[in-house]
PAZABA-649888 format. One record per residue (C-alpha): residue number from 1; residue in one letter; x, y, z. Coordinates in steps of 0.001 Angstrom, whole numbers, plus 524288, in hexadecimal, padded with zeros to 5 digits. Layout:
BEGIN
ATOM   num   residu       x       y       z
ATOM   NUM        a       X       Y       Z
...
END
This chain:
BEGIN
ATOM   num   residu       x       y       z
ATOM     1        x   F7432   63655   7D3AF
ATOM     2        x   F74E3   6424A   7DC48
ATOM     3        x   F7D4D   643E4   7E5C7
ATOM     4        x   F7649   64B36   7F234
ATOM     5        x   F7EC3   64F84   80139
ATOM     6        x   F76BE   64F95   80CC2
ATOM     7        x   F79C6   659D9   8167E
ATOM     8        x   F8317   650F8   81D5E
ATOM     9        x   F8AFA   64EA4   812C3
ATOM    10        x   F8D4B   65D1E   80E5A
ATOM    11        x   F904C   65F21   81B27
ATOM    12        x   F9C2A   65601   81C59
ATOM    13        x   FA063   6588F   81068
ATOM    14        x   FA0FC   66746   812AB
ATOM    15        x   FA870   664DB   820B2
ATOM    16        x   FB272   65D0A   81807
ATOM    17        x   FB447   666B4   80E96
ATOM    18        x   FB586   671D8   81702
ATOM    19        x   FC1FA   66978   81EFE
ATOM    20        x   FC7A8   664EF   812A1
ATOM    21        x   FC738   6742A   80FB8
ATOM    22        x   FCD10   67556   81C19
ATOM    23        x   FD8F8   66E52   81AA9
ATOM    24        x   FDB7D   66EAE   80BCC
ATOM    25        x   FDB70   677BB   8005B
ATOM    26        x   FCF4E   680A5   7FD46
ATOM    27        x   FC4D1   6790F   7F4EA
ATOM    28        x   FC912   66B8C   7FA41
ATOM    29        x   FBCC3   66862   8017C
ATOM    30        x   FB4CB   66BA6   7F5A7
ATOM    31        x   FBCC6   6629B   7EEB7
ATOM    32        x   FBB0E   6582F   7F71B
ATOM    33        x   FACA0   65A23   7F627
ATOM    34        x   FADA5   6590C   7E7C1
ATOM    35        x   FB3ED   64C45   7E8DD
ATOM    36        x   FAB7D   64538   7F2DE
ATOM    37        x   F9FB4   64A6D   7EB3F
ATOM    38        x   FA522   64677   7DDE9
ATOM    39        x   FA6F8   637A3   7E4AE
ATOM    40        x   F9952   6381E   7E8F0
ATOM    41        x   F93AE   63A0C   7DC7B
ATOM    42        x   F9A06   6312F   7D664
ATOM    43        x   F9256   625C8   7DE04
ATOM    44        x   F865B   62D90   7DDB2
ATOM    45        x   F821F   6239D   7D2E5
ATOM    46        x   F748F   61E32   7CF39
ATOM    47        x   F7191   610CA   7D22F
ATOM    48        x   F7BC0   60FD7   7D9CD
ATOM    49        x   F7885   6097F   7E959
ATOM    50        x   F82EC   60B4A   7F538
ATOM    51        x   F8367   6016D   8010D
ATOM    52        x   F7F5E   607FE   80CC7
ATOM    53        x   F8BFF   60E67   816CC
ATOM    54        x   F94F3   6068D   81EC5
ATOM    55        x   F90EA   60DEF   82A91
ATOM    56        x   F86C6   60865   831E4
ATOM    57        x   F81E5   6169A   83450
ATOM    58        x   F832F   61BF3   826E0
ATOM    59        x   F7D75   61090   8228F
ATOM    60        x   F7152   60FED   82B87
ATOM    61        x   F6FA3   61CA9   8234E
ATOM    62        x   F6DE4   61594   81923
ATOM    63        x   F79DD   61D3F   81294
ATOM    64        x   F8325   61981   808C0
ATOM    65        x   F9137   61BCA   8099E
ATOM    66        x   F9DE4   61E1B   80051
ATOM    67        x   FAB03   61FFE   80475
ATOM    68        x   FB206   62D38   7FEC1
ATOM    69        x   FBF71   62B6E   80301
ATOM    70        x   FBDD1   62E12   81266
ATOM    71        x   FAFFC   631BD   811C3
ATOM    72        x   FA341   62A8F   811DB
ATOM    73        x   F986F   62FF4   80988
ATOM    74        x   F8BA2   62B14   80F2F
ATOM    75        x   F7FA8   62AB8   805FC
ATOM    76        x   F7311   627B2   7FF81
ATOM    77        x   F6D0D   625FE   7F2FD
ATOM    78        x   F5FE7   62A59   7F24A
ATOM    79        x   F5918   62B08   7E381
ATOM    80        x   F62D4   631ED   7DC4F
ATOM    81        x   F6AC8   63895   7E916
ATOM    82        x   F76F5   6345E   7EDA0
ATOM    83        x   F7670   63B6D   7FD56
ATOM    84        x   F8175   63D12   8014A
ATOM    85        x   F7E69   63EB9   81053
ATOM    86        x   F8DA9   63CCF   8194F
ATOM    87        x   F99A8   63ECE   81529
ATOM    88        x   FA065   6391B   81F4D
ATOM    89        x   FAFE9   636F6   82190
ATOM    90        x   FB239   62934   8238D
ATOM    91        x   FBB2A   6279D   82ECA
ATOM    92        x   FADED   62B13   8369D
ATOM    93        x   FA719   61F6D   832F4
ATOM    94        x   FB309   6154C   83782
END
């Protein structure tokens, strides 16, 4: 399965990279990256089927969710695409 970032999600994910830059070593929000995109592919499995969000917004959406340490990944799984479409830090949510 492929995994695909909407807008959105680049988005956040560059704003998060560019603070972690900001407060720690050079390369660390690239790292980051690499991690949280690693996780994601590693549920981006066939046949596999995700309950819909917690959040009653999200899930009106109709968006899937995982938890990546503080973060929410929201989601959908369209024919062979895992979208990725918020990357959202979870403390917002409560």
């Amino acid at each position: 399965m492929t995994v695909v970032y909407g807008d959105e999600a680049v988005a956040t994910l560059f704003e998060i990279s560019d603070f972690i830059y900001s407060i720690n070593t050079v390369g660390a929000g690239e790292r980051w990256i690499a991690k949280l995109t690693k996780w994601v592919e590693s549920y981006a499995l066939k046949n596999v089927s995700f309950a819909l969000c917690q959040d009653d917004f999200l899930a009106s959406l109709k968006l899937s969710c995982l938890n990546y340490n503080d973060w929410i990944i929201a989601f959908t799984l369209k024919d062979n695409l895992f979208v990725v479409h918020k990357v959202i830090r979870g403390n917002l949510l409560a």
